[in-house]
PDB file of N, H, CA, C and O in Angstrom:
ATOM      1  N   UNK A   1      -4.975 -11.469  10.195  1.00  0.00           N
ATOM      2  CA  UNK A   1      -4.840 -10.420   9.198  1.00  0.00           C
ATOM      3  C   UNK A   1      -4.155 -11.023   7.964  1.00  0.00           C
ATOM      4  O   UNK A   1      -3.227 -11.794   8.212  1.00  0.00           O
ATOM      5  N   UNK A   2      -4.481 -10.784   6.568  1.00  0.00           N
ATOM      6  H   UNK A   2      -5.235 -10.158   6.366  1.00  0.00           H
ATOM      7  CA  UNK A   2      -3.915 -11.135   5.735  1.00  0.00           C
ATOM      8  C   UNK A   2      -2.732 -10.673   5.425  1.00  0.00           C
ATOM      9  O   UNK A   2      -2.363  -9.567   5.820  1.00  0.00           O
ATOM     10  N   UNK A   3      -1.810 -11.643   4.504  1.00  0.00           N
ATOM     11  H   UNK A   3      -2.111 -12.541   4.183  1.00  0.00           H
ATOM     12  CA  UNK A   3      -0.509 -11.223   4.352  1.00  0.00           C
ATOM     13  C   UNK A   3      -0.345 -10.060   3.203  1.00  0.00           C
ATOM     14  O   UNK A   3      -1.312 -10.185   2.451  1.00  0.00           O
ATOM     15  N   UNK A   4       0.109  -9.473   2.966  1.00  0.00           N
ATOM     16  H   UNK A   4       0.895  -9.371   3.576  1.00  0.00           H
ATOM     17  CA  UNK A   4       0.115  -8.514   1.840  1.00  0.00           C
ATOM     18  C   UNK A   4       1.554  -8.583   1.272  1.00  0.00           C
ATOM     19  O   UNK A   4       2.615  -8.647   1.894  1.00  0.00           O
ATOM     20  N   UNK A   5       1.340  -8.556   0.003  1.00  0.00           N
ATOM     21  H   UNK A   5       0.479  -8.504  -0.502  1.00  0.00           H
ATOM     22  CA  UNK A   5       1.937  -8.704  -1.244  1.00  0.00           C
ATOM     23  C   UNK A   5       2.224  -7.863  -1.831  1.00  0.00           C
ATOM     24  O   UNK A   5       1.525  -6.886  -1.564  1.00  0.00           O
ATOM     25  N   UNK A   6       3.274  -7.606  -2.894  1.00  0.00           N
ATOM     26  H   UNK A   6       3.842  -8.400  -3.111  1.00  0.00           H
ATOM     27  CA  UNK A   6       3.309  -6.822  -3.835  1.00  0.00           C
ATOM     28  C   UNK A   6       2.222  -6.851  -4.873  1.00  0.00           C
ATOM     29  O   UNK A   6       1.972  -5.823  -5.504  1.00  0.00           O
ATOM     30  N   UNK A   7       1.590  -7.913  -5.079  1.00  0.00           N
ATOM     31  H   UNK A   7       1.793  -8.748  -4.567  1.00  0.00           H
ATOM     32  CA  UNK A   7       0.282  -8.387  -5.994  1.00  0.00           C
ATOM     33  C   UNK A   7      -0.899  -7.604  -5.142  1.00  0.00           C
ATOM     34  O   UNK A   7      -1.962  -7.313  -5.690  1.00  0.00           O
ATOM     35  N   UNK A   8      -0.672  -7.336  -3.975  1.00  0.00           N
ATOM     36  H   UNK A   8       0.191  -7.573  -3.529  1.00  0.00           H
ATOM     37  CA  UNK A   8      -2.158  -7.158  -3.546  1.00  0.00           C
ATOM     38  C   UNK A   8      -2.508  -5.513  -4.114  1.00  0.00           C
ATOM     39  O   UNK A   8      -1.825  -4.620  -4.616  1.00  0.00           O
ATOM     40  N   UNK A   9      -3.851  -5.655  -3.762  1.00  0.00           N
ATOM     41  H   UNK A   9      -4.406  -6.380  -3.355  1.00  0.00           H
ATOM     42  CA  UNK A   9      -4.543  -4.048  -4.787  1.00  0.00           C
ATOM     43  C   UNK A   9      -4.502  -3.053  -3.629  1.00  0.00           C
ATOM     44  O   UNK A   9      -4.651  -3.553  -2.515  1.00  0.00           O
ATOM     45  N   UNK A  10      -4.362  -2.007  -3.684  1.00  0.00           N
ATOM     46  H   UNK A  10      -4.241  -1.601  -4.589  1.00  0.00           H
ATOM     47  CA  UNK A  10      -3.966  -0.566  -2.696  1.00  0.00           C
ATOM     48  C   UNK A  10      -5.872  -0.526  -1.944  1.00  0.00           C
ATOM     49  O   UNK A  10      -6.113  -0.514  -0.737  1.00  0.00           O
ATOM     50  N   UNK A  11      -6.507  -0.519  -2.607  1.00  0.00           N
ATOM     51  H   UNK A  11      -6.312  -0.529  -3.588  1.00  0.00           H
ATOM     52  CA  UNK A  11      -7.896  -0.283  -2.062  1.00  0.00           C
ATOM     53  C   UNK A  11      -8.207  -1.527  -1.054  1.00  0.00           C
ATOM     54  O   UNK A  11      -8.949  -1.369  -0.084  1.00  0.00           O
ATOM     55  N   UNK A  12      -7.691  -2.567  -1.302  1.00  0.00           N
ATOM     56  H   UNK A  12      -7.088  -2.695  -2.089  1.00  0.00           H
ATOM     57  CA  UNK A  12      -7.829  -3.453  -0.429  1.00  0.00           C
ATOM     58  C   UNK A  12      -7.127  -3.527   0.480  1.00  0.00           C
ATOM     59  O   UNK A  12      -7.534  -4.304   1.345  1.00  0.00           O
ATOM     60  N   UNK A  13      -6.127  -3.000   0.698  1.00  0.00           N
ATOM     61  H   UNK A  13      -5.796  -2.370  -0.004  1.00  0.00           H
ATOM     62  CA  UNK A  13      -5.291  -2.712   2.189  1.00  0.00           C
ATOM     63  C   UNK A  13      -5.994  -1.781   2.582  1.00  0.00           C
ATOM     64  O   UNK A  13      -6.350  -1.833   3.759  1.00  0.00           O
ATOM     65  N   UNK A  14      -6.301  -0.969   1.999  1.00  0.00           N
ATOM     66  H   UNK A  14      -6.012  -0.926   1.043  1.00  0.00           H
ATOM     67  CA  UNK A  14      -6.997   0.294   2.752  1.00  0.00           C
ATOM     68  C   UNK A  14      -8.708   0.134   3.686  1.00  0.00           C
ATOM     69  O   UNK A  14      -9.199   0.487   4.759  1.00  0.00           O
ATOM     70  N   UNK A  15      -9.155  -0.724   2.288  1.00  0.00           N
ATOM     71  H   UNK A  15      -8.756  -1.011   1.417  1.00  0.00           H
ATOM     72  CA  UNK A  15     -10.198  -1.284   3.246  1.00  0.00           C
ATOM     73  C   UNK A  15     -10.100  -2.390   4.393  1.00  0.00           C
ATOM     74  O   UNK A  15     -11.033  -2.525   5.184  1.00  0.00           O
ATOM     75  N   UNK A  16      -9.027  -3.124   4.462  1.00  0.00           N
ATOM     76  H   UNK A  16      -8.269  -3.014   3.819  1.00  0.00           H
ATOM     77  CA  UNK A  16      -8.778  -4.259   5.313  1.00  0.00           C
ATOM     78  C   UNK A  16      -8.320  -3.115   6.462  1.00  0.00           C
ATOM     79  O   UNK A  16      -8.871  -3.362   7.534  1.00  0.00           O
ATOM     80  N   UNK A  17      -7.367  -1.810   6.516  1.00  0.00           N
ATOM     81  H   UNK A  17      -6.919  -1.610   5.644  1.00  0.00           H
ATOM     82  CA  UNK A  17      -6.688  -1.482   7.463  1.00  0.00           C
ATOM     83  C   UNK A  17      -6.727   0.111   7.033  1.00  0.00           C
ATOM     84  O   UNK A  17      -5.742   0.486   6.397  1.00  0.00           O
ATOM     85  N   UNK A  18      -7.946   1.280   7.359  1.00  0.00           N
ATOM     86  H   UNK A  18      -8.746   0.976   7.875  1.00  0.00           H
ATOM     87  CA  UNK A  18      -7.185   2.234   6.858  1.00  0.00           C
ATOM     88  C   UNK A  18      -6.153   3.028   7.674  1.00  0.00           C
ATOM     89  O   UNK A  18      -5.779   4.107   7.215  1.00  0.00           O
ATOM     90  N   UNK A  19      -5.634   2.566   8.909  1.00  0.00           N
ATOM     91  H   UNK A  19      -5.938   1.689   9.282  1.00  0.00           H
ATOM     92  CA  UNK A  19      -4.317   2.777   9.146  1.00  0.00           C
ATOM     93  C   UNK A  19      -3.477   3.178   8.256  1.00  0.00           C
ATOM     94  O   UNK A  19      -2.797   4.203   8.307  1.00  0.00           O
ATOM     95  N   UNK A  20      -3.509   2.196   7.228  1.00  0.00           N
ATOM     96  H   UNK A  20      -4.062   1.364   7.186  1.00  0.00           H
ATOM     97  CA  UNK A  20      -2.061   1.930   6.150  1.00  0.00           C
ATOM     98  C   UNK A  20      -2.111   2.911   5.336  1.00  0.00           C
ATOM     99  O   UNK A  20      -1.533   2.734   4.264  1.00  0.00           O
ATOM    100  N   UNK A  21      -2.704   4.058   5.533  1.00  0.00           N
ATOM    101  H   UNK A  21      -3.173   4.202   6.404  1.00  0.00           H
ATOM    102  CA  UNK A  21      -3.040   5.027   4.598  1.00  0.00           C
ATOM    103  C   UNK A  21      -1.434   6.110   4.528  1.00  0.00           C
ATOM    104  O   UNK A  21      -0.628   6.380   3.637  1.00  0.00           O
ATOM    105  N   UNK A  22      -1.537   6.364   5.544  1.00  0.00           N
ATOM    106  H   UNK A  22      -2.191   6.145   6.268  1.00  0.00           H
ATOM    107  CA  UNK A  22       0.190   7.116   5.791  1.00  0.00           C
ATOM    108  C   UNK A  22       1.494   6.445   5.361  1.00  0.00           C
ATOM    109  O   UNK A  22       2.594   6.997   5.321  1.00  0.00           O
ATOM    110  N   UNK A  23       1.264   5.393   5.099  1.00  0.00           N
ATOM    111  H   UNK A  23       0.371   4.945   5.132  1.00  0.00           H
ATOM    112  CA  UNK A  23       2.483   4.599   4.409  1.00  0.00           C
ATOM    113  C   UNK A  23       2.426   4.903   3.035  1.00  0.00           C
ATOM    114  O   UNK A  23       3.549   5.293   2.717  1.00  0.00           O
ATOM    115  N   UNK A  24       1.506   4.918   1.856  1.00  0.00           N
ATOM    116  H   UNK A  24       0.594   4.601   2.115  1.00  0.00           H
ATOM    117  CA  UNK A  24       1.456   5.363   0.881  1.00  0.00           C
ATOM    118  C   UNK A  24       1.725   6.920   0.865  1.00  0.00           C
ATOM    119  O   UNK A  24       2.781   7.229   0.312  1.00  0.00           O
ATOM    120  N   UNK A  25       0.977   7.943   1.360  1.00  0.00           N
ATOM    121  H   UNK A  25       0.119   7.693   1.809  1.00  0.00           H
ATOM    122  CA  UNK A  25       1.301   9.209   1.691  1.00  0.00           C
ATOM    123  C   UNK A  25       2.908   9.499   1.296  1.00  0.00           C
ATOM    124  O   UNK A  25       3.419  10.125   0.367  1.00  0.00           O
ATOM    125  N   UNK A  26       3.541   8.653   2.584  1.00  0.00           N
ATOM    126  H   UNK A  26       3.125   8.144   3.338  1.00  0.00           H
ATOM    127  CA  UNK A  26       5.202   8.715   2.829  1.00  0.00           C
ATOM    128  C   UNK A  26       5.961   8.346   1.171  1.00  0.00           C
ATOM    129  O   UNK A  26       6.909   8.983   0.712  1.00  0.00           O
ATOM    130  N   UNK A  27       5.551   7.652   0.757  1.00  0.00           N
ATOM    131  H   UNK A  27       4.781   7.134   1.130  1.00  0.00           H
ATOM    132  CA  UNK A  27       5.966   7.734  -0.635  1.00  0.00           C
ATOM    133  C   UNK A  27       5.231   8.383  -1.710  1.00  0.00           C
ATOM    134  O   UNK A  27       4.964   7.861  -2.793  1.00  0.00           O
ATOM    135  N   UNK A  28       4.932   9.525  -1.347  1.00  0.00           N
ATOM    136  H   UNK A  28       5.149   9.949  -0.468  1.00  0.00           H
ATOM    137  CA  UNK A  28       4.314  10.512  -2.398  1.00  0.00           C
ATOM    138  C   UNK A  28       2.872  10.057  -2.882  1.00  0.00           C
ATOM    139  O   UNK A  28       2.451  10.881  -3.694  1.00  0.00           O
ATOM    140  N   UNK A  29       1.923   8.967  -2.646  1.00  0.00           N
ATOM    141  H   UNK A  29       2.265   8.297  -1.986  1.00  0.00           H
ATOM    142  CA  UNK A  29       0.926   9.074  -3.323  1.00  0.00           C
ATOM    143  C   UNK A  29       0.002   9.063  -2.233  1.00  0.00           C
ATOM    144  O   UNK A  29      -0.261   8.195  -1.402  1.00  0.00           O
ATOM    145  N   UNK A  30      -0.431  10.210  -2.418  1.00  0.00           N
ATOM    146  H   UNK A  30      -0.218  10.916  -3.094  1.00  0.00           H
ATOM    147  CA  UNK A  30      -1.686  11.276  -1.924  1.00  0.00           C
ATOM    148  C   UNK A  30      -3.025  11.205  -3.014  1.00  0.00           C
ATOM    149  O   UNK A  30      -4.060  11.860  -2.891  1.00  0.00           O
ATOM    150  N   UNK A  31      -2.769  10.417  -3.898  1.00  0.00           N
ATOM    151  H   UNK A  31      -1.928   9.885  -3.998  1.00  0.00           H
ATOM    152  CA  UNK A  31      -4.324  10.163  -4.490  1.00  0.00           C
ATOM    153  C   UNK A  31      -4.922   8.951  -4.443  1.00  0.00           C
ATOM    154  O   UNK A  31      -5.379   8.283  -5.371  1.00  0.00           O
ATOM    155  N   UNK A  32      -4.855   8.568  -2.506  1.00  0.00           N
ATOM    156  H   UNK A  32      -4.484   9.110  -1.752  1.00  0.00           H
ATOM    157  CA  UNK A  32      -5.515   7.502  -2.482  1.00  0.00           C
ATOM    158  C   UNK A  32      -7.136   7.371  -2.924  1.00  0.00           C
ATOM    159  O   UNK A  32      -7.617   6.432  -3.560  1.00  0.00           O
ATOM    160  N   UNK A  33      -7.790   8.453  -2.466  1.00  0.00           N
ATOM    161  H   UNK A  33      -7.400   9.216  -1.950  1.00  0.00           H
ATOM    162  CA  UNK A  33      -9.406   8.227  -3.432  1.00  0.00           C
ATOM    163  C   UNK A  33      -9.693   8.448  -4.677  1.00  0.00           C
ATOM    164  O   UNK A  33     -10.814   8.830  -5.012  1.00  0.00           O
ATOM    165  N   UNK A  34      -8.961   8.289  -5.316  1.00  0.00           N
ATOM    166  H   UNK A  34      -8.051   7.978  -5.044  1.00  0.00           H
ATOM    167  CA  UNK A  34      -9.274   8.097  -6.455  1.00  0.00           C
ATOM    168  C   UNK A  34      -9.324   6.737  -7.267  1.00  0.00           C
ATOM    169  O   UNK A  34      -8.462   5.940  -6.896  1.00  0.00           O
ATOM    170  N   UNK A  35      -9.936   6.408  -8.033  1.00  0.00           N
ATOM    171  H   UNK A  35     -10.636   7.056  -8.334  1.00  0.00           H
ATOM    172  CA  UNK A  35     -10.637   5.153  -8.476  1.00  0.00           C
ATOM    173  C   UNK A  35      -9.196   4.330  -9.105  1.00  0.00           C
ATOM    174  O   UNK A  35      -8.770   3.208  -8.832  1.00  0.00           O
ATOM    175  N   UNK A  36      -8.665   5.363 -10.035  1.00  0.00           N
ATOM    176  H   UNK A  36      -9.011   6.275 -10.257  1.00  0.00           H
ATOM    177  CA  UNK A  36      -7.355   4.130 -10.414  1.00  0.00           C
ATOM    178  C   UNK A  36      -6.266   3.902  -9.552  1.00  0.00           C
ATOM    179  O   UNK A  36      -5.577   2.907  -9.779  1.00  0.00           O
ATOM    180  N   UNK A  37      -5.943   4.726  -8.490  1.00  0.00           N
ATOM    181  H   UNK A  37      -6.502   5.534  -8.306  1.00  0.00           H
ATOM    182  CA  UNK A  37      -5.091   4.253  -7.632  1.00  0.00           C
ATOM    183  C   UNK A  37      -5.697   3.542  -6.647  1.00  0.00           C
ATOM    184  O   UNK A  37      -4.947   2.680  -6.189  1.00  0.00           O
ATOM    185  N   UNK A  38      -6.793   3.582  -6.140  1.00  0.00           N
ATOM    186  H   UNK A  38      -7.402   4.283  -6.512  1.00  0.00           H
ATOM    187  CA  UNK A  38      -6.703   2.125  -5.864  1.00  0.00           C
ATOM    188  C   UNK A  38      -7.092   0.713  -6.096  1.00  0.00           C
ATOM    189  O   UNK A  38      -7.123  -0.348  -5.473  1.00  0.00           O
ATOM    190  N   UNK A  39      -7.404   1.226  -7.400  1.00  0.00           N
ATOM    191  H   UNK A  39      -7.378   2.088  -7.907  1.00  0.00           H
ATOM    192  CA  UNK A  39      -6.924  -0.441  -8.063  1.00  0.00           C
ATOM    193  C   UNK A  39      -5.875  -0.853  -8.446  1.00  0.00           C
ATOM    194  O   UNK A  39      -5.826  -1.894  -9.101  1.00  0.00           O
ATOM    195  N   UNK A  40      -4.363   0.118  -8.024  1.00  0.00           N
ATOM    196  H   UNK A  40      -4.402   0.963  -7.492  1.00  0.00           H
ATOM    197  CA  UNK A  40      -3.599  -0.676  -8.429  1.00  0.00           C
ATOM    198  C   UNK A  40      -2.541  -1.274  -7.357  1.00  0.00           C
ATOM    199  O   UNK A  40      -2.320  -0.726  -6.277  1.00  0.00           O
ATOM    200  N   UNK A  41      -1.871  -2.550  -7.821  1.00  0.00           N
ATOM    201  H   UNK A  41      -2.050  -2.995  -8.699  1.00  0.00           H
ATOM    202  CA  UNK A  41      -0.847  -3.423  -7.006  1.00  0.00           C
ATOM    203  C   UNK A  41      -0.029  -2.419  -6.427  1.00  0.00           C
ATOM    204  O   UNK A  41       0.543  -1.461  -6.947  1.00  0.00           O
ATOM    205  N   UNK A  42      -0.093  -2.904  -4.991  1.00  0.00           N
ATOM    206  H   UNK A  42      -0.558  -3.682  -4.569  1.00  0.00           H
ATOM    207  CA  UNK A  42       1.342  -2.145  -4.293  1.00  0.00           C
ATOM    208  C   UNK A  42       2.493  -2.104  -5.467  1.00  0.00           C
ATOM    209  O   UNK A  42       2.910  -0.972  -5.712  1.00  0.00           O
ATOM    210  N   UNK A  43       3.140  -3.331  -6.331  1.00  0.00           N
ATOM    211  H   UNK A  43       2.801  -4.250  -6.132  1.00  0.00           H
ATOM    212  CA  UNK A  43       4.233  -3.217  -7.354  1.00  0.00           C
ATOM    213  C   UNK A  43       3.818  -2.113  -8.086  1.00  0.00           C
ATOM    214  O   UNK A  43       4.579  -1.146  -8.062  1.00  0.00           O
ATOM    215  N   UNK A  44       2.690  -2.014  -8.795  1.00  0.00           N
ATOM    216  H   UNK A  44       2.072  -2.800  -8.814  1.00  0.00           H
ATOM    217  CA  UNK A  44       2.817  -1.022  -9.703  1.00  0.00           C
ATOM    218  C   UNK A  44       2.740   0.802  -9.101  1.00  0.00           C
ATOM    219  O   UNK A  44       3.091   1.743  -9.813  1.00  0.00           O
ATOM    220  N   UNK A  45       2.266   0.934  -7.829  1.00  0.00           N
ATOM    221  H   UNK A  45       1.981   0.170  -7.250  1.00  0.00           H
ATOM    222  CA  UNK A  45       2.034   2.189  -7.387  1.00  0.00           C
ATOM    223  C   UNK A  45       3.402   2.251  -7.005  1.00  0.00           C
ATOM    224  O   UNK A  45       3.686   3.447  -7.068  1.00  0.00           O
ATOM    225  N   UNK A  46       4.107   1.800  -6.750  1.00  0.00           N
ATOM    226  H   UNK A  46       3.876   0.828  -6.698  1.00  0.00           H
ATOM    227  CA  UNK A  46       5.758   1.527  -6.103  1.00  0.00           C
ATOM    228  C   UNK A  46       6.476   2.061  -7.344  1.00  0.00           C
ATOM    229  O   UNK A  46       7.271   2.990  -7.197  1.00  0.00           O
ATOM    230  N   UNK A  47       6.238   1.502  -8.647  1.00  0.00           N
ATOM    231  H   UNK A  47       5.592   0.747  -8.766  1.00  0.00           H
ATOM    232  CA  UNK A  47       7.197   1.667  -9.948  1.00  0.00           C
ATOM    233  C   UNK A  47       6.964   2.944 -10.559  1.00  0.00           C
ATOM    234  O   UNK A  47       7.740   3.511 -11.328  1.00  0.00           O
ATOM    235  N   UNK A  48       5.398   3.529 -10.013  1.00  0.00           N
ATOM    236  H   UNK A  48       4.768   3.068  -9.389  1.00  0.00           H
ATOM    237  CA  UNK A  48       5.256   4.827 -10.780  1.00  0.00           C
ATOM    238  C   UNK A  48       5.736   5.855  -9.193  1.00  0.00           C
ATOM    239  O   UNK A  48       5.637   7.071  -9.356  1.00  0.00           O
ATOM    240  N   UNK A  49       6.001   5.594  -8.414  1.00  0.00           N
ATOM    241  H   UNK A  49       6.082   4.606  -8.282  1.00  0.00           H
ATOM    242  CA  UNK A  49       6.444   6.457  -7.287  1.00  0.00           C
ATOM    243  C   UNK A  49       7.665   6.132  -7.066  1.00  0.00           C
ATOM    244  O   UNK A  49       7.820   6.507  -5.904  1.00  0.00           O
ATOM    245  N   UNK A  50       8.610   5.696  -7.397  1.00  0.00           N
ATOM    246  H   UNK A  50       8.484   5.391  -8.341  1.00  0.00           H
ATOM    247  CA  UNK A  50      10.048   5.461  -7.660  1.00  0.00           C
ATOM    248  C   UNK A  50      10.402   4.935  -6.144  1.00  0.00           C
ATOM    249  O   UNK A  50      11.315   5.531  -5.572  1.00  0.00           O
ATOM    250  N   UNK A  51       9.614   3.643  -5.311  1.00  0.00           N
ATOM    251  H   UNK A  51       8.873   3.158  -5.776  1.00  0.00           H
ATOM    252  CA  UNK A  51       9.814   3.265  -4.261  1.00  0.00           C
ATOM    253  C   UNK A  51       9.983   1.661  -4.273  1.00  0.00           C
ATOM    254  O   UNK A  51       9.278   0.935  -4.973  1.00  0.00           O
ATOM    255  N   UNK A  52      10.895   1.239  -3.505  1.00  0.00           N
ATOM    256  H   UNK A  52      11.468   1.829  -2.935  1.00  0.00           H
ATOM    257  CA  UNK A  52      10.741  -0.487  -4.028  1.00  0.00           C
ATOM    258  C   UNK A  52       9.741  -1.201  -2.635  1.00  0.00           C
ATOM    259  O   UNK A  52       9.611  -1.063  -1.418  1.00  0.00           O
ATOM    260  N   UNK A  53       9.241  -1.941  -3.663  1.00  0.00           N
ATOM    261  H   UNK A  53       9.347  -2.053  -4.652  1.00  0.00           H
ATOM    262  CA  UNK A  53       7.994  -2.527  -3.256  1.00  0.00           C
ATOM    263  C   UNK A  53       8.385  -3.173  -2.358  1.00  0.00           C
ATOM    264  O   UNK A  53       8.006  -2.612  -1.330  1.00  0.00           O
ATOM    265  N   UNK A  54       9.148  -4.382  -2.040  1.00  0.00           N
ATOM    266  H   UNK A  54       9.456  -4.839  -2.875  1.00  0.00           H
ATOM    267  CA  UNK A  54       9.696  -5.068  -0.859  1.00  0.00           C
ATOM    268  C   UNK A  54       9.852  -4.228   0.527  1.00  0.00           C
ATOM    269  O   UNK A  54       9.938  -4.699   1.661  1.00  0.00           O
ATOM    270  N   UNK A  55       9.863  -3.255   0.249  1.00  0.00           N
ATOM    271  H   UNK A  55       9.794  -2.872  -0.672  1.00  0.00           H
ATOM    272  CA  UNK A  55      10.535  -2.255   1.388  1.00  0.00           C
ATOM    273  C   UNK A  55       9.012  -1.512   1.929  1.00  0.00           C
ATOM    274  O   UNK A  55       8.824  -1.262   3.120  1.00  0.00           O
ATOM    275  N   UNK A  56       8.078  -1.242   0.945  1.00  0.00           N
ATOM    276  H   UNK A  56       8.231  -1.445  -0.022  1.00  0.00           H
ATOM    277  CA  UNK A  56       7.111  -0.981   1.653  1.00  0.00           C
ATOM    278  C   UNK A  56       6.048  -2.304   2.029  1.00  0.00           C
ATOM    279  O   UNK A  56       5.291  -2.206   2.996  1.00  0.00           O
ATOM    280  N   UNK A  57       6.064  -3.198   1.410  1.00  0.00           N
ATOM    281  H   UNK A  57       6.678  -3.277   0.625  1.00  0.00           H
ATOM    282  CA  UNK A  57       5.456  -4.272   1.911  1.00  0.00           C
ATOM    283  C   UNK A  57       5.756  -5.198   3.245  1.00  0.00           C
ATOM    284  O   UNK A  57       5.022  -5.867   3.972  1.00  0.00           O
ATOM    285  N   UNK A  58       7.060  -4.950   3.231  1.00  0.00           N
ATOM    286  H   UNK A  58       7.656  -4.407   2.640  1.00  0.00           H
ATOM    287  CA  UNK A  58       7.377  -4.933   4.733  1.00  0.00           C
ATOM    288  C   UNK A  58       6.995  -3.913   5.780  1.00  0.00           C
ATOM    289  O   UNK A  58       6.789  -4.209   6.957  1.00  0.00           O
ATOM    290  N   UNK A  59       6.935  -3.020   5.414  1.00  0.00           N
ATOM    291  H   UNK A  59       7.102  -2.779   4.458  1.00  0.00           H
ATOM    292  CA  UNK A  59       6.492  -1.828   6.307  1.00  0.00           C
ATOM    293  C   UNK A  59       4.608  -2.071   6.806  1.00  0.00           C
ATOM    294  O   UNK A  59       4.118  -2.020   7.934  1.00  0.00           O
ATOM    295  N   UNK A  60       3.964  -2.319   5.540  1.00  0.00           N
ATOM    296  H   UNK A  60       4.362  -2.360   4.623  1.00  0.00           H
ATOM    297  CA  UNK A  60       2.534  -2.699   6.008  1.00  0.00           C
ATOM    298  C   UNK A  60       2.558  -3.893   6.602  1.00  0.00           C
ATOM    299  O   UNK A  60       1.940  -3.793   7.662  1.00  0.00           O
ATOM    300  N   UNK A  61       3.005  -5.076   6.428  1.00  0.00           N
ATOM    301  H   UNK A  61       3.508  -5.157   5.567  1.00  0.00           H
ATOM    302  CA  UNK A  61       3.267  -5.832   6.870  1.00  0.00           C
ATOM    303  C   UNK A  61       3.492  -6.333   8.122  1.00  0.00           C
ATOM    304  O   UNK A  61       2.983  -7.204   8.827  1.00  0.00           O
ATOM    305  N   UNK A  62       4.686  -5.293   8.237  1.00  0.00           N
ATOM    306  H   UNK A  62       5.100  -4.585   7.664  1.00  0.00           H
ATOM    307  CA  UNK A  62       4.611  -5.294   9.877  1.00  0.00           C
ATOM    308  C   UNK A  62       3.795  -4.109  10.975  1.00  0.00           C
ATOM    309  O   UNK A  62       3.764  -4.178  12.204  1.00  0.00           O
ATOM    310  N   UNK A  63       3.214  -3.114  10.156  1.00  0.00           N
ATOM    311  H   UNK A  63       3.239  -3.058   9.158  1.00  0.00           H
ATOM    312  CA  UNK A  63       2.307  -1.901  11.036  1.00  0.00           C
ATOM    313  C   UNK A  63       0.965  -3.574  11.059  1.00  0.00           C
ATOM    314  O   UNK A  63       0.549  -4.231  12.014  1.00  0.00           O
ATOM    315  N   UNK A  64       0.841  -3.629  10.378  1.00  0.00           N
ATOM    316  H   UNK A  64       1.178  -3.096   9.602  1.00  0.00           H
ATOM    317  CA  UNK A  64      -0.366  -4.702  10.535  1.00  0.00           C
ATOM    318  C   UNK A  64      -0.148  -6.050  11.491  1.00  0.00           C
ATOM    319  O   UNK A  64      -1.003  -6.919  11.659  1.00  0.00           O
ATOM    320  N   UNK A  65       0.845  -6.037  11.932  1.00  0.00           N
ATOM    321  H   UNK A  65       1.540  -5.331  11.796  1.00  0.00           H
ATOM    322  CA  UNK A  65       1.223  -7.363  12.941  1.00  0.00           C
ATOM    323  C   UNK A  65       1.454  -7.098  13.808  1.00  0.00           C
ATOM    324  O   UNK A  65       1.697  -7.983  14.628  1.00  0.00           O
ATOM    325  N   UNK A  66       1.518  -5.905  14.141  1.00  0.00           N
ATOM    326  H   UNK A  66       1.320  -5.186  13.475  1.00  0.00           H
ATOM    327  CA  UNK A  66       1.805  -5.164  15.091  1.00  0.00           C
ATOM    328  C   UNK A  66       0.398  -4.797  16.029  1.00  0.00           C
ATOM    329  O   UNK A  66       0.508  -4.506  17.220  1.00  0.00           O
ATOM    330  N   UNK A  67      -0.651  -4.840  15.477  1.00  0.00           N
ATOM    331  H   UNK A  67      -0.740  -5.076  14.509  1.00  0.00           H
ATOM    332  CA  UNK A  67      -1.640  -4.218  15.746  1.00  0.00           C
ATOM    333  C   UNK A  67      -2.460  -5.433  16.901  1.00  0.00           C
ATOM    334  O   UNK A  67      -3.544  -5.159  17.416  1.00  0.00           O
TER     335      UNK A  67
END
């Protein structure tokens, strides 16, 4: 499984794992189908949802290593 980043794009975790869908949820963004959220970097969906990115990238990170 690939490592995921703060660089990596939200649609691409989702398509690699849509598991990881409830982790975004948990920090307020509920407009995963929509076209600009998921093109954007875990960092930037993190900065407009007032969540720090390290903290959820660990969280996918490890739901995904887990698996």
């Amino acid at each position: 499984m690939a490592q995921i980043t703060k660089d990596t794009i939200i649609g691409d975790i989702l398509d690699m794992d849509s598991t990881t869908a409830p982790f975004f949820f948990e920090m307020g963004m509920h407009c995963l189908g929509c076209p600009a959220s998921r093109g954007e970097s875990v960092e930037m969906a993190c900065m407009v949802h007032g969540v720090d990115p390290d903290v959820l990238v660990e969280k996918l990170n490890a739901h995904l290593a887990a698996k």
